[in-house]
C-alpha positions in Angstrom: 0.0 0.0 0.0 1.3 3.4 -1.0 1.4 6.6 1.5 1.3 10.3 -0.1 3.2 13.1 1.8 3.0 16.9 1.6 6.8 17.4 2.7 8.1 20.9 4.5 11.0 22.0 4.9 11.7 23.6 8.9 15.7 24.9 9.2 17.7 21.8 7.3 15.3 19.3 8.2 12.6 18.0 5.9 9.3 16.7 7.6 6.3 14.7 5.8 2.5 14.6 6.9 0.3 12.5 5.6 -1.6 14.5 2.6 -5.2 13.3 4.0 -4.7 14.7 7.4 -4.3 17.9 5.4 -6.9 20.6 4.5 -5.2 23.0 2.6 -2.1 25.1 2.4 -2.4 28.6 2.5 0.6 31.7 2.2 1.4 33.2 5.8 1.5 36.7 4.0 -2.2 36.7 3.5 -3.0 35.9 6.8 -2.6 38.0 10.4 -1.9 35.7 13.5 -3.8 37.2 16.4 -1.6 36.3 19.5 -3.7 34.2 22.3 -2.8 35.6 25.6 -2.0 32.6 27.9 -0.7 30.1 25.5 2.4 28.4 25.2 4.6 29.2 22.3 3.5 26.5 20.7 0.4 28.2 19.8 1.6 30.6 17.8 -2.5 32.5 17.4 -5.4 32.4 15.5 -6.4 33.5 12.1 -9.7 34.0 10.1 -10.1 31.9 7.0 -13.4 31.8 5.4 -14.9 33.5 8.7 -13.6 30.5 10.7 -11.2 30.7 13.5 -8.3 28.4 12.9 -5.0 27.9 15.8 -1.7 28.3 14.3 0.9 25.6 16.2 4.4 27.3 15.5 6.6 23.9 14.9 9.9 25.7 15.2 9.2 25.9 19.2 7.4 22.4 19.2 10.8 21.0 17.9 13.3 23.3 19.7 14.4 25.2 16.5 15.9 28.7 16.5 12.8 31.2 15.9 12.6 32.8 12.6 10.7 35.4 11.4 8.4 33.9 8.4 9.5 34.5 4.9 8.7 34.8 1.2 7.9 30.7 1.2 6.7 30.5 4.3 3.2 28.7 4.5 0.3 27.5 7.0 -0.6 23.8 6.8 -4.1 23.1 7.2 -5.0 20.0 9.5 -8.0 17.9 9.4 -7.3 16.6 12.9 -9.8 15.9 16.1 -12.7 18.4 14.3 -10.4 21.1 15.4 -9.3 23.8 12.7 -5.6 23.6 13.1 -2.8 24.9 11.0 1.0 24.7 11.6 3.6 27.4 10.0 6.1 25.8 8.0 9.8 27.7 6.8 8.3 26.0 3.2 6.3 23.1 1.1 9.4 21.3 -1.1 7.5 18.8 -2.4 4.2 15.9 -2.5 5.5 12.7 -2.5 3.9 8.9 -3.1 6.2 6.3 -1.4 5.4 2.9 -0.5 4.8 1.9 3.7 8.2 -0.4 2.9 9.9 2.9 2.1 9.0 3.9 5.9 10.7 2.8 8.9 9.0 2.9 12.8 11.2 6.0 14.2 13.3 3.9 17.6 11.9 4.0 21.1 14.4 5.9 22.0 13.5 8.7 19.9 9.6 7.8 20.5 9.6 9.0 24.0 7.1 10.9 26.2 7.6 14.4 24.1 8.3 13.5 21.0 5.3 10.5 20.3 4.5 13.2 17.2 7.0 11.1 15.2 5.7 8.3 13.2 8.5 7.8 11.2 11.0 8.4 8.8 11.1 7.9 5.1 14.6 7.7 2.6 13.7 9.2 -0.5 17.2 9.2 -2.3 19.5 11.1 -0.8 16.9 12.7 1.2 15.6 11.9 5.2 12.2 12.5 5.8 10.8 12.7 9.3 7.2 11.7 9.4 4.5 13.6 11.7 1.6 12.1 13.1 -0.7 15.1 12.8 -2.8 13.6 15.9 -0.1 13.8 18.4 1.3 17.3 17.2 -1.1 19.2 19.8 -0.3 17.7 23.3 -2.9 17.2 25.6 -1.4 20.5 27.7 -1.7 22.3 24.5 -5.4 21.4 23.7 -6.1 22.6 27.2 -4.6 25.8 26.7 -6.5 26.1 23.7 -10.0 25.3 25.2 -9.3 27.8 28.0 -8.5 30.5 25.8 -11.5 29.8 23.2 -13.5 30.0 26.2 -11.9 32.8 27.7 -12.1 35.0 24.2 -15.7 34.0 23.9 -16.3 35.6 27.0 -14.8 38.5 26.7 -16.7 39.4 23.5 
């Protein structure tokens, strides 16, 4: 059975997600992220697509990467994932690749641990290494709380 990928580049490192955990990608220049007061950095904010509020996870703190400002390629990944309107903010999309599950190996225990159970594995695609997210265990459970709380804390406030 065959996998397909939307891969992203963050720093150096290339990253894969499955292409039906995603929605859409959309350039970060059309977009305003409204900080959430009370989140973790993590949550980078909030925008407005289509009248719908969607949280922006900001993968370069999820990961431990230096911060960087977002650039001319920069984009938001769209996530169908838990009925929640999710995007992340990738450095850029390099590519959509089909690979076969025998192309994927399990990422090692060891690298599998508490924080980092967002890694389902990694994929060789020539000369390239391609770390494979689970879109499902991106947002930790801390996270999703810190969402709810500020949802419900902005809907009372307006």
């Amino acid at each position: 059975m065959s996998i397909q990928l939307v891969v992203f580049a963050l720093g150096k490192e290339e990253y894969g997600i499955d292409v039906s955990a995603v929605n859409g990608i959309l350039r970060t220049k059309k977009f305003a992220v409204t900080s959430i007061p009370g989140t973790t950095k993590v949550i980078e904010g909030m925008i407005n697509v289509r009248g719908k509020i969607n949280y922006i996870l900001n993968l370069r703190s999820k990961f431990g990467l230096e911060s960087k400002d977002k650039g001319e390629d920069s984009k938001f990944i769209m996530l169908n994932v838990d009925d929640a309107n999710t995007g992340c903010i990738v450095d850029e999309v390099t590519d959509i690749v089909k690979l076969e599950e025998a192309d994927v190996q399990s990422a090692p225990a060891y690298v599998c641990g508490v924080n980092a159970n967002f890694i389902k594995g990694i994929a060789q695609i020539d000369n390239r290494m391609i770390i494979i997210l689970n879109p499902n265990n991106i947002l930790t459970f801390e996270d999703h709380a810190t969402l709810e709380n500020a949802s419900n804390s902005i809907l009372i406030n307006s």
